[in-house]
N, C-alpha and C positions, 0 to 999 in steps of 0.2 A: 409814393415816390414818382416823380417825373421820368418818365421812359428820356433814356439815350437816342440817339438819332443812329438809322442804319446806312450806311454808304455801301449803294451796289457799283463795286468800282470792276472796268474790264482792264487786265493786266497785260494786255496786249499777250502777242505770242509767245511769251515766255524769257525774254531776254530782260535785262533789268533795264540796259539803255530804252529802250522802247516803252517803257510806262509812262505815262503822260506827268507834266509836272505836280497837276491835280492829284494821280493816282499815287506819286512820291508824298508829297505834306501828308495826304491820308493818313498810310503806314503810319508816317513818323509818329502821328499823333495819335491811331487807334489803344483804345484799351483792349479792345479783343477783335481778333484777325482770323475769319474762318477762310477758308483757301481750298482751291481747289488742286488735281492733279498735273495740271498741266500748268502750273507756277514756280518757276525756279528759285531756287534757295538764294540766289541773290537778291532775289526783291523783296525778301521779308530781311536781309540784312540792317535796313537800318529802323527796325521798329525799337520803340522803346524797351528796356531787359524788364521792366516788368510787364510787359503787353504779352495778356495769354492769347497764345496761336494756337488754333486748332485746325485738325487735317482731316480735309472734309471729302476728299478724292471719293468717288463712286467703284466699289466694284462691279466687274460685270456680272449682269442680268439681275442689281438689286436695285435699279437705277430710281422705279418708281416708290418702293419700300422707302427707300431712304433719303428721298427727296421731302416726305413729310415729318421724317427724323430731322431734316437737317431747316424747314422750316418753323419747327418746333423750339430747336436749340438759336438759330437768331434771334426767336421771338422773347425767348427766355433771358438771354444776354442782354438784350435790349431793355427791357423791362423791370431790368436791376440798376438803370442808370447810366448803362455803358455808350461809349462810342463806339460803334461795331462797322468792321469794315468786311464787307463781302468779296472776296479777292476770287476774280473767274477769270482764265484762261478766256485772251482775246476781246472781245465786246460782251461786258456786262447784258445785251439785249438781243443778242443776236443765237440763236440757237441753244441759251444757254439757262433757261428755267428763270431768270429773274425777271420776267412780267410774271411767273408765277409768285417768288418768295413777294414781291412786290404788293401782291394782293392779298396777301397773308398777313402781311405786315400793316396793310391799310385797313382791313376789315380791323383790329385790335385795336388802331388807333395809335400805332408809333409811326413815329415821323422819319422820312425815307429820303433819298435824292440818288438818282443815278448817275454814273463817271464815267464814262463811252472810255473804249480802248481800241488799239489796233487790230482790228480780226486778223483772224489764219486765212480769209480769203480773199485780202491782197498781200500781205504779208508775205505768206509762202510762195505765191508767183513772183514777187520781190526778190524772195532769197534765192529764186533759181532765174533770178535776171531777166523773169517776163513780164512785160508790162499787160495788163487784162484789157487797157484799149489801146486803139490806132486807129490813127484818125486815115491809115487804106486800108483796115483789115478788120478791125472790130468797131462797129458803132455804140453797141450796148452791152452788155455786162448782167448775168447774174446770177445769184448763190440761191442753192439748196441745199437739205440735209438729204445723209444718205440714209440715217438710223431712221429703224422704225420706232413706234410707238408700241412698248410693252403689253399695255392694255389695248392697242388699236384693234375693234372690233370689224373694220371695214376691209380693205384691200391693202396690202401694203404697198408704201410706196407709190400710192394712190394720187398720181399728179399728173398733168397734162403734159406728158412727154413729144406731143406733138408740138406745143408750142415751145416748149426747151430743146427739142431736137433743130429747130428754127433760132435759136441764137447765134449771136456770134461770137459770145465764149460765156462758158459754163464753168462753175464752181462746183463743185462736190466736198460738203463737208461730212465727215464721220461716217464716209464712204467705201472706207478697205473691204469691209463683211461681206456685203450688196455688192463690189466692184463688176460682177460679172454679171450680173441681173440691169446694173445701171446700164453698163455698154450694151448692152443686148439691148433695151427698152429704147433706147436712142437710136441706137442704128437698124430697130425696127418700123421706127416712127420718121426713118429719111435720114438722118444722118450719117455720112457717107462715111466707111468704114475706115479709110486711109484718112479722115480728117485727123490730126496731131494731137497729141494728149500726154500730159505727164501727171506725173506721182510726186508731191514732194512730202517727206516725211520731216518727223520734227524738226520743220523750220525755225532756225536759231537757238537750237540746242546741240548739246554735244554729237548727238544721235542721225543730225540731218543728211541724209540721203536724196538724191533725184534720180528718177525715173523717168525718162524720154521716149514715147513709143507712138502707137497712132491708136485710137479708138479700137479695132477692133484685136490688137495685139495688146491691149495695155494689161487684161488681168493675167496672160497667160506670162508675159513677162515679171508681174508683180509678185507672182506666186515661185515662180523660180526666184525673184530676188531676193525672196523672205521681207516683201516690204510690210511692214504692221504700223497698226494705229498709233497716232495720231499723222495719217496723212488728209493730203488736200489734194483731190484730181483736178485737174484744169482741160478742159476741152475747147478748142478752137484752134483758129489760123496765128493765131498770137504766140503759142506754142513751140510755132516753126523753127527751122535752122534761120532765117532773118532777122528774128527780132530776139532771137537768143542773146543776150549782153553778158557779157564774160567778169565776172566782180572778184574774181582770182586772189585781190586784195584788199578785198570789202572789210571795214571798219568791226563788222557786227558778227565776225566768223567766229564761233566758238574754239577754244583751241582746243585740239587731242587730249582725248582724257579726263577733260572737265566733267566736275560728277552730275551725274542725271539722276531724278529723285530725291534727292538729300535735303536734311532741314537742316541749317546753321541755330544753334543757341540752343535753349532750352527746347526739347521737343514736346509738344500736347499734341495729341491725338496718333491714331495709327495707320501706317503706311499699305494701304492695300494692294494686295495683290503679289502672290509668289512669288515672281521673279525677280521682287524689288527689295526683300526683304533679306535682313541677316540676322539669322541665330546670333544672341548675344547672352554669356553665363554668367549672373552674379554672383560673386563668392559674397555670402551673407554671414558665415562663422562673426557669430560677435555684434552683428548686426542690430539695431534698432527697426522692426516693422510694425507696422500698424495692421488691426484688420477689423471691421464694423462688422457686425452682426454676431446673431449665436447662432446658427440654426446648421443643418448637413454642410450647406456648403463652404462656410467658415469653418466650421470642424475641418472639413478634406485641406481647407488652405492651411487651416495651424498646423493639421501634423504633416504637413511636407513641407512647410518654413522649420519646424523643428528641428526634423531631419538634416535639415543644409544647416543648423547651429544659429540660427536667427534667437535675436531673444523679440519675442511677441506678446505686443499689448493689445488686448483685446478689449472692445469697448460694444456694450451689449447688453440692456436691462434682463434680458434671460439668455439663459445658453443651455445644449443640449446636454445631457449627462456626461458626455465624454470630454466635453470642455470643462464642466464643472470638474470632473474628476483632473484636466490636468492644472487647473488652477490650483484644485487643494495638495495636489505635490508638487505646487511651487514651479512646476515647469512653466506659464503664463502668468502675467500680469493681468488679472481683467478688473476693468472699469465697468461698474454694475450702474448703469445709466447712458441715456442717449449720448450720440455723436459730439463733442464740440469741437471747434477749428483748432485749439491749441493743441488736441490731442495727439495732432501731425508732429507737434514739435520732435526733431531732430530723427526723424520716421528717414529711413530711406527709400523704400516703399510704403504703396499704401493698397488695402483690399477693401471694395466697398460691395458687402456680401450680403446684404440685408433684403429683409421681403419686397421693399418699400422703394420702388425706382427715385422717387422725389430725394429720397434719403443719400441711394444712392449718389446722383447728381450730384449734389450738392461735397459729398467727399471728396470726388473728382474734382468740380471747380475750385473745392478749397486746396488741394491737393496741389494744383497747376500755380494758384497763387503762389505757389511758396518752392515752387521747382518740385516735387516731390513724384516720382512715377509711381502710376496708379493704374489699377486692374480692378474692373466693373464686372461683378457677375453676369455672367450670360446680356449682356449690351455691349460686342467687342468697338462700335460706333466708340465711346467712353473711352473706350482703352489705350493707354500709351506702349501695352504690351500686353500677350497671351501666352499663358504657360504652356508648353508643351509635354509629354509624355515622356518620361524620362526613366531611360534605362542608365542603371551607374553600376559600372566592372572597376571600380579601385580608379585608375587615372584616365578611364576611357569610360566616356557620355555618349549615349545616343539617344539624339531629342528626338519626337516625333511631334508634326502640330498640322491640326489643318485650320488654322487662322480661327480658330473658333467656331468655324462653320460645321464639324463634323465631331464633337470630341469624343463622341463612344467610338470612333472608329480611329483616334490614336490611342485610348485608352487597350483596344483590341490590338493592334500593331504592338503595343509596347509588352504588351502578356506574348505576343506571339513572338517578339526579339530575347526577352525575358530567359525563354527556353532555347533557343539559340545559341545565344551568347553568354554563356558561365562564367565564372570567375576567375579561368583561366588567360580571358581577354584582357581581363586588366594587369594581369599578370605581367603579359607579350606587353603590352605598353610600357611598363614599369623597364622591361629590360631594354626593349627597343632603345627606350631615354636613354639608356647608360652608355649605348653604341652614338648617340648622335656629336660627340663631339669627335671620335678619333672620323667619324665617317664628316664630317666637316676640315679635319685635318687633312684628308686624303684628297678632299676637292672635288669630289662625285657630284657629276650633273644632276641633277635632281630628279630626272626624268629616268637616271638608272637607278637609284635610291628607290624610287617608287617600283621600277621593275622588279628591282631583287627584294623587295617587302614583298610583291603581291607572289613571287616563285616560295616562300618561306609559307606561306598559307597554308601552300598545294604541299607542304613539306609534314616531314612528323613532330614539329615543334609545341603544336597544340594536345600533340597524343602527350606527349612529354611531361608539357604543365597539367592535363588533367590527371595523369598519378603523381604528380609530387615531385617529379625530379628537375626542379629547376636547373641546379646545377648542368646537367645534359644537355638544357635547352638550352641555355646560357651558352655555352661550346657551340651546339648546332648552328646557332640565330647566327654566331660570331662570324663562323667557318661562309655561311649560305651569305655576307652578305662580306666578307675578303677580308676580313680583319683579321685571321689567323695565319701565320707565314704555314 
């Protein structure tokens, strides 16, 4: 088969107006869309609905691990025939691995082209109204990274600070970490402490913040203002109160509340990184799931889809006895032969749990064709979600997950909740529900509702459900929270 062509397209700073008109037709016309973190959901809005998107964001400190995952997986897409578009925060070339995917992709012999975009280092001096020259203040202009190199065996940050402390305005990209090693290293090397320096954070996103300070103030302020990555330092006279321009009612202002992270349409791949992420609980009673493999770890997946009342088709030339065993009581469906695509049909999950990563893959990709959320054994790269550890008290769930990266240690957390919380939690939920409408009658700010829940805790209501007397509790809960005259 004739490989696809790859397009390493830069998305500019994350706003949708801002993508070049090149970087728009792309979208419209990719079959498959790998994308980075710093791409707002508005710019994959107009890909085609059957164009799979995958979410290729890096967490931190796997940056180098996963940069050979991730040129692994264009090479693979590409290779199937696809149009594959490489969607990266800013310039496609500019600090951003693609003269790497790029050589990856030319050493195999698929055909590439690069789509330049707006960097974050004029962009972000943009959003905060600084121009980076002047023709009385700045002659020249230029960007460095602040991140080190994982593997760097040398010196970090091993650059001629002498000659950049000699500019006359400085860029710092992926510099927040370093902030105070950068200022330090410059105004070691001459750069004058009171020279002007700001912080802009995500420019043109919901999130964007400025920081205004001088060189030798700027990280002690940054750290008081909770500024985090993705910023852009800017160092020079350009910085100043003078050529400060005031854009108050700039075109390109994100408005209050706009969501940051989010994927519009069908989602493929997964959201890195805790703070970005929500718990979401499938009720699967009745359910249609899919799940490849026979071996331990498709067993552990059948019998906790059981449990939630999933009915499960299993597809698997051999399976371990405890599978064979829930086949022959009828509890599973197994299909006694390799994987094939139709087997997804009408799946609303899918588990691709097999020895065999190829195999795996290949579930996944079929999977995303067809919209269907899928979960990759131990590859959470793959996954459109990770199951968590789950403690279940009758109407109250407590998940436990560390993104996959840890799971004996939610597996241990959930044994240690386990004993904790008895079955009289779920009990207190059960009743709690029955109080939530007269306490919505009454009009109770939510912020007392919450207090007089958490004074019930510290109360004997729990003594109550664990002998049996609900009834009591029932009265107590009513009395502790004013619904009894």
């Amino acid at each position: 088969m004739k490989p696809g062509k790859v397009y390493l397209v830069g998305a500019g700073p994350g706003h949708p107006d801002l993508l070049t008109v090149k970087a728009y037709r792309l979208i419209a016309q990719a079959d498959v869309i790998l994308y980075d973190r710093l791409v707002q959901e508005e710019c994959l809005a107009h890909a085609r609905p059957d164009c799979e998107r995958i979410y290729m964001g890096k967490a931190p400190g796997r940056h180098e691990s996963r940069q050979a995952e991730i040129n692994d997986l264009i090479a693979r897409k590409a290779l199937a025939g696809n149009t594959v578009v490489r969607l990266k925060g800013g310039d496609c070339l500019l600090f951003s691995r693609g003269g790497e995917e790029a050589e990856y992709l030319a050493g195999r012999g698929i055909p590439f082209e690069f789509v330049p975009g707006v960097t974050s280092a004029l962009a972000a001096p943009a959003a905060a109204g600084i121009p980076v020259t002047h023709r009385d203040l700045s002659a020249c202009f230029c960007v460095i990274t602040g991140h080190e190199r994982e593997d760097a065996s040398g010196r970090p940050l091993d650059l001629d600070w002498g000659a950049l402390a000699r500019m006359d305005t400085l860029a710092v990209l992926m510099g927040v970490k370093n902030l105070r090693r950068i200022a330090g290293l410059l105004m070691d090397h001459g750069k004058p402490g009171d020279t002007p320096a700001t912080l802009v954070q995500q420019a043109y996103w919901p999130g964007e913040r400025v920081l205004f300070s001088t060189l030798a103030g700027i990280a002690d302020e940054a750290e008081s203002a909770g500024i985090e990555p993705p910023a852009v330092l800017l160092v020079g006279s350009v910085v100043g109160a003078r050529t400060r321009l005031d854009q108050s009612d700039r075109d390109l202002k994100r408005r209050e509340g706009a969501r940051l992270g989010t994927r519009a349409g069908r989602r493929v791949g997964r959201l890195q990184g805790s703070a970005m992420l929500y718990p979401i609980h499938l009720a699967l009673e009745g359910n249609r799931v899919l799940v490849v493999g026979g071996g331990g770890v498709a067993e552990r997946r059948v019998e906790r889809l059981l449990k939630a009342g999933a009915r499960v088709c299993l597809v698997s030339p051999e399976v371990t006895d405890g599978l064979a065993g829930l086949r022959d009581k009828g509890a599973i469906e197994h299909r006694a032969r390799p994987f094939e695509p139709d087997d997804l049909e009408g799946a609303v999950l899918a588990f691709a749990a097999t020895d065999d990563p190829a195999v795996n893959h290949r579930v996944a990709d079929e999977a995303r064709r067809r919209g269907t959320l899928v979960n990759v054994a131990d590859d959470p790269l793959f996954c459109d979600f990770t199951l968590p550890a789950c403690v279940i008290r009758g109407a109250l769930v407590i998940s436990v997950a560390t993104n996959a990266r840890a799971p004996g240690l939610a597996a241990a957390l959930r044994r240690r909740l386990e004993a904790e919380y008895g079955p009289e939690w779920g009990t207190l939920t059960a009743l709690l529900s029955e109080t939530r409408p007269d306490l919505l009658k009454r009009g109770l700010p939510a912020a007392d509702i919450t207090a007089r829940i958490s004074g019930i805790l510290e109360s004997d209501v729990l003594e109550l459900l664990r002998s049996g007397d609900v009834p009591a509790a029932r009265v107590h809960l009513r009395r502790a929270l004013g619904l009894l005259d």
